[in-house]
C-alpha positions in Angstrom: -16.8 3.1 -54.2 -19.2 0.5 -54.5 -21.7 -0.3 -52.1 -20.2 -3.9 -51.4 -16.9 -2.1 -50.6 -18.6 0.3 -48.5 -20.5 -2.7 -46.1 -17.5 -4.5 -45.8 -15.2 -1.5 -44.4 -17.8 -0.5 -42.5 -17.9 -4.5 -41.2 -13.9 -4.1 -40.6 -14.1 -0.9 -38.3 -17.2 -2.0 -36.5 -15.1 -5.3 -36.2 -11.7 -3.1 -35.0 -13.9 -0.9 -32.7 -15.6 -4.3 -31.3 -12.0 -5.6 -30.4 -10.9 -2.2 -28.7 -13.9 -2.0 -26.6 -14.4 -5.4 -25.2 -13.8 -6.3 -21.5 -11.6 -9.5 -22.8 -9.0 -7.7 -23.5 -8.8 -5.8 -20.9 -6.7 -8.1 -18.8 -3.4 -6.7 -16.6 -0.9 -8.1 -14.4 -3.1 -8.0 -11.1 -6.4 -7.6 -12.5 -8.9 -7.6 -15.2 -10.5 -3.7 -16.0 -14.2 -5.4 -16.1 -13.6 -5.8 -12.3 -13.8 -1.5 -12.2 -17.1 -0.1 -12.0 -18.4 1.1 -14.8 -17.5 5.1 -14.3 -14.1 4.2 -13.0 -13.0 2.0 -15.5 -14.5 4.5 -18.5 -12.9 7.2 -16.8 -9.0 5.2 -16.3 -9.1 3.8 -19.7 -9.7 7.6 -21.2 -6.9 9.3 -19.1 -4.7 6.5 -20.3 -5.3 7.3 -24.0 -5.4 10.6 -23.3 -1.8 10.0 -21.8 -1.0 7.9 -24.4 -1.1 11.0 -27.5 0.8 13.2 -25.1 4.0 11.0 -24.1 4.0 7.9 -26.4 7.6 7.5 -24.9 6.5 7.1 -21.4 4.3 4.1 -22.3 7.0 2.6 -24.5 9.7 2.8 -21.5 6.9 1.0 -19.4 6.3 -1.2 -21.8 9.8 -2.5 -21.6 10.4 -3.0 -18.0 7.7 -4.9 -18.4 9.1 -7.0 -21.4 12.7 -7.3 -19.4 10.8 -8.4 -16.2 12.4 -12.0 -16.1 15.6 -10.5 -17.5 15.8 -7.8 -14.5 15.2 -10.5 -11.7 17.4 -13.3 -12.8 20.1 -10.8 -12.6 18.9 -9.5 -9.3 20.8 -10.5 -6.1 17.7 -11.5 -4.6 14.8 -12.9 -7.1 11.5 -11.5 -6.7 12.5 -7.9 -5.2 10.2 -5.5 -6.8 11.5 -3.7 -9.6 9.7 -0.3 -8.1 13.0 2.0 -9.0 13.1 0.6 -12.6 9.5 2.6 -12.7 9.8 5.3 -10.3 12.6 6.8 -12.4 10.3 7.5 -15.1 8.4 9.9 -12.6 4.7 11.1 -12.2 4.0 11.2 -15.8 4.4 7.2 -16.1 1.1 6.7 -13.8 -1.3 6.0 -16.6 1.0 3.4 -18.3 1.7 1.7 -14.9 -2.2 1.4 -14.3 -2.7 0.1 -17.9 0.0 -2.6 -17.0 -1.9 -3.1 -14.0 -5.6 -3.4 -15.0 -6.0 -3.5 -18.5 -3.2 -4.9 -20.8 0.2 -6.6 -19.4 2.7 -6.0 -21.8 5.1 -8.9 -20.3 6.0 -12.1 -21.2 3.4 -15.3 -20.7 6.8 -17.2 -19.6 7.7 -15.0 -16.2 9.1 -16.9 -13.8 7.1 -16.9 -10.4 9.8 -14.8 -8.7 9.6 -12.3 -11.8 6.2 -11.9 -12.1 6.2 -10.9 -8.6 8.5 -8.3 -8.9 7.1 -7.1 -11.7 3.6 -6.6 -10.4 4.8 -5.6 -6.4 7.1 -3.2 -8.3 4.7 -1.6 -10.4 1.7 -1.0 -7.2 4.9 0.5 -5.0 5.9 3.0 -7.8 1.9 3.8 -8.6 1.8 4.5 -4.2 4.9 6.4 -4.3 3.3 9.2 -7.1 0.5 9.5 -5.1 -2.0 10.2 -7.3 -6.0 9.8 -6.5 -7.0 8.3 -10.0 -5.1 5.3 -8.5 -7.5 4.4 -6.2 -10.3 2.4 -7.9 -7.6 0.2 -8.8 -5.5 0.0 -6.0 -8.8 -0.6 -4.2 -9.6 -3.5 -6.0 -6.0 -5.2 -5.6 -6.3 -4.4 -2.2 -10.3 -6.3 -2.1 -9.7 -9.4 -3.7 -5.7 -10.1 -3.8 -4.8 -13.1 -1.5 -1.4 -12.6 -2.7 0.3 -11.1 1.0 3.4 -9.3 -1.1 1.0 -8.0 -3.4 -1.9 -7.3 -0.8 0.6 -5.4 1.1 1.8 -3.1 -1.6 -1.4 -2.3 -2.8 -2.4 -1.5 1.1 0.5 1.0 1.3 -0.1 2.9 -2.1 -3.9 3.7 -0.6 -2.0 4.8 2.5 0.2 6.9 0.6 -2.9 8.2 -1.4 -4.3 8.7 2.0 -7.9 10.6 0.9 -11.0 9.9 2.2 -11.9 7.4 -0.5 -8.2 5.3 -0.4 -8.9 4.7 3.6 -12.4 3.8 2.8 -11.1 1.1 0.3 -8.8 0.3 3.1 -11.2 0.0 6.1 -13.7 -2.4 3.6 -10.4 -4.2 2.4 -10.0 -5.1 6.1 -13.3 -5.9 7.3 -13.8 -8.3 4.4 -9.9 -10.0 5.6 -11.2 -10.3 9.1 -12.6 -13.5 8.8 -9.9 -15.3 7.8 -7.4 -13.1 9.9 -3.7 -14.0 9.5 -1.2 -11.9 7.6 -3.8 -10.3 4.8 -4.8 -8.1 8.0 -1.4 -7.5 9.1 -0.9 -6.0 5.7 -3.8 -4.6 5.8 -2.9 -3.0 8.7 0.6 -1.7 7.3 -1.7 0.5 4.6 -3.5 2.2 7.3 -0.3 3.0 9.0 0.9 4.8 6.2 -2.1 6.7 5.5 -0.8 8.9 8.6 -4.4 9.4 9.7 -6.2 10.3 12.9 -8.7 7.6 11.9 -6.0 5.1 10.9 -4.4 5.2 14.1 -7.5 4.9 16.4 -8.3 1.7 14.4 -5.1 0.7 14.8 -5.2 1.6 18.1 -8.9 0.1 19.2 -7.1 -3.0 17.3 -4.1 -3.3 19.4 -6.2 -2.4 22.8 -8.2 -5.5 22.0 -5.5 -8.0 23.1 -5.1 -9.5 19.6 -3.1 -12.8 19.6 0.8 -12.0 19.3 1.4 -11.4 15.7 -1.7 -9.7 15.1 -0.5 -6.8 17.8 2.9 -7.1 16.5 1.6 -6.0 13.0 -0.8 -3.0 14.6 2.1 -2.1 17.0 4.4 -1.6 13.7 1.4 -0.1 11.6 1.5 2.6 14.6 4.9 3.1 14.2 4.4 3.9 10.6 1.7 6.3 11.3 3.4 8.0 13.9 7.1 7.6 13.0 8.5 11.1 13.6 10.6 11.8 10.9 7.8 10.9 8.5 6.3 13.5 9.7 8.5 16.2 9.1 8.6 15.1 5.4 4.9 15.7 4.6 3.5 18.9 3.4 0.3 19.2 5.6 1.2 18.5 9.4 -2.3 19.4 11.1 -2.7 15.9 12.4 0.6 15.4 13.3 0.4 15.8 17.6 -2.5 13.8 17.7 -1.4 10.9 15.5 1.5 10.4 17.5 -0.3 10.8 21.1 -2.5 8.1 20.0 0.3 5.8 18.6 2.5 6.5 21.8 -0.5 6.2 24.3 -1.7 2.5 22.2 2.2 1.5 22.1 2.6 2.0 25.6 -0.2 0.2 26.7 0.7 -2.3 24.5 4.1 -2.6 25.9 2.6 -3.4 29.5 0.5 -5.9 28.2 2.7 -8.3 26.2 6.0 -9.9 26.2 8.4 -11.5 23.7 8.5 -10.1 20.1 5.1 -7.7 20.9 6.6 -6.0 23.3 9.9 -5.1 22.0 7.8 -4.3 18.5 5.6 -1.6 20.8 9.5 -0.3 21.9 10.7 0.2 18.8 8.0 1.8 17.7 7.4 3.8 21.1 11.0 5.3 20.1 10.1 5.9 16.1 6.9 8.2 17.4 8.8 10.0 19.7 6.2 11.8 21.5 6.2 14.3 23.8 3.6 12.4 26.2 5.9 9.4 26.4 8.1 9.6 29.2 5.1 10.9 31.5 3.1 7.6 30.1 5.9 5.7 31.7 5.7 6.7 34.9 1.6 6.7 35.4 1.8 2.7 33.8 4.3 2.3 36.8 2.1 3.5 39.2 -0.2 0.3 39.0 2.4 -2.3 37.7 3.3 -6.1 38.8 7.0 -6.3 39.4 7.9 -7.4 36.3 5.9 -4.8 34.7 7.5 -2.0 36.9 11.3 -3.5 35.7 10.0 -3.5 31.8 8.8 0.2 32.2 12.1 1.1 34.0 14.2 -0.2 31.1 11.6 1.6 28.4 12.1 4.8 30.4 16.3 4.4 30.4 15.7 3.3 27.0 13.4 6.7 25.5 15.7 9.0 27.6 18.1 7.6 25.4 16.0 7.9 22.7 18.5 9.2 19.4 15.3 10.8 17.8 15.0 13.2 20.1 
C-alpha cells in the first residue's frame, strides 16, 4: 500500500472517529448529551453501545416509535397523550435506546407536529420512570433542571420519584429550589416527583410546604403530592415497606391540618387525599382539630369524620 493511501485512510477514520465523538451530534428529543457531566455522559453513551451489540432489535423497535410518532398521535383520540405503552411494552431491556432518544440522537422526524412531539418525548421520560433504573438519573435530572416545559417537567419529576435513590431526590430537591423563584406550576410538578418518590424526606418537604400556608394551588399540588406518597394501596405494591407507617402519619397529620386551614378546591384536595393515605392516626386527628375549632371548622371536621368512617380503603 503506498504511503499516500496509507495518510489518507488514516485521514478518513480519524475523520469517522471525529464525527462519532463530537458533542454536535449528540442532540436528543429533550436534550443535548454535552449538557451531562463529563463521567455521566462517557458512562451513558458506553452502556448504550454496549446495549446496542447485545439487542440491535431493541434499538430498532425504539427507533420506530420514534419514526411513527406523528403517525401514532394523529390517530390517537386525544393528540398529544404520551405514547408511554408503545415503549413500555418493549420492557427493561429498551432503557438504553429510550435514553439515546432522549439525550443523544432523536431518531424522529424534523416535521412532528407540536402535539406529536410531545407525546413522543412525555412518553418516552414515563416509560424510562416506570423501569426504574438508576443510570436514568443524570438524565432525568437534567430534564427535570432546565425543562420549562410543565408536561415534560412533570414526567421527568415522577421518573426520579420512581427511581427514588438518594441521588434522584437530590436532583429533585435542587430541581425545586431552582423553580422556587418563579413558583407557579413547575413547582407543583415538582412537587408530584417528590410524591412519588414515597420518601420520609419527600413527605416532610411536602409537608413543611403545605404547613406554610402556600397560596391555594400551591397547597392543592402539595396536598395531592402527599396523597401520592402516602396513597395506601401504593404501598402494598412496593417491595421494601420500612417507611411505610411513617410516610403516611406524616401525609395524614399535614392533610389534616391542611383540611382545617383552607376551603374550596384545597380542602376537598386534603379529603381526598386524607382518604387515599388511610392512616390509622386519622380518625383520632379529627377529633383533637375539633377540640379548638370555629364552627365552621367543627361542621367540616364532622363531615371528614362521617366521610373516613366511610372510608372504602379501609
Amino acid at each position: 500500500m503506498s504511503t499516500m493511501m496509507k495518510l489518507s485512510l488514516g485521514l478518513v477514520a480519524a475523520l469517522a472517529l471525529a464525527t462519532a465523538t463530537t458533542p454536535a451530534s449528540a442532540a436528543g428529543l429533550v436534550l443535548d448529551a454535552s449538557e451531562l457531566a463529563a463521567k455521566s455522559r462517557s458512562s451513558l453513551k458506553a452502556d448504550i453501545e454496549k446495549a446496542r451489540i447485545e439487542t440491535p432489535d431493541l434499538f430498532r423497535q425504539v427507533y420506530d416509535v420514534a419514526k411513527r410518532a406523528g403517525e401514532l398521535d394523529a390517530g390517537s383520540r386525544r393528540p398529544g397523550a404520551p405514547l408511554t405503552m408503545h415503549f413500555k411494552v418493549l420492557g427493561p431491556r429498551a432503557l438504553m435506546p429510550m435514553l439515546e432518544l432522549l439525550a443523544f440522537e432523536g431518531h424522529a422526524p424534523a416535521d412532528l407536529t407540536p402535539t406529536a412531539r410531545a407525546a413522543l418525548r412525555v412518553g418516552l421520560l414515563e416509560a424510562v420512570g416506570i423501569i426504574r433504573d438508576a443510570r436514568a438519573v443524570p438524565v432525568l435530572a437534567r430534564v427535570a433542571l432546565r425543562e420549562r416545559d410543565v408536561d415534560t417537567t412533570r414526567a421527568s419529576a415522577d421518573a426520579l420519584g420512581r427511581i427514588g435513590t438518594d441521588e434522584a431526590f437530590g436532583a429533585l430537591v435542587t430541581a425545586l429550589e431552582s423553580a422556587d423563584a418563579a413558583g407557579g406550576e413547575r413547582v407543583h410538578a415538582l412537587f408530584a416527583g417528590i410524591g412519588s418518590s414515597r420518601r420520609v424526606d419527600g413527605a416532610t418537604l411536602l409537608a413543611k410546604r403545605l404547613d406554610a400556608h402556600p397560596d391555594g394551588m400551591t397547597a392543592k399540588a402539595a396536598a395531592k403530592a402527599l396523597g401520592t406518597a402516602g396513597n395506601a394501596w401504593a404501598w402494598k405494591t412496593l417491595t421494601s415497606r420500612t417507611d411505610e407507617a411513617t410516610v403516611r402519619e406524616i401525609a395524614a397529620r399535614a392533610l389534616l391540618k391542611a383540611y382545617v386551614s383552607y376551603a374550596g378546591e384545597a380542602r376537598t384536595t386534603a379529603s381526598n387525599a386524607l382518604m387515599v393515605v388511610d392512616d390509622v392516626h386519622t380518625s383520632a386527628l379529627i377529633a383533637e382539630a375539633r377540640r379548638s375549632a370555629s364552627a365552621e371548622q367543627a361542621a367540616a371536621l364532622d363531615e371528614l369524620a362521617a366521610r373516613f368512617a366511610a372510608n372504602p380503603t379501609h
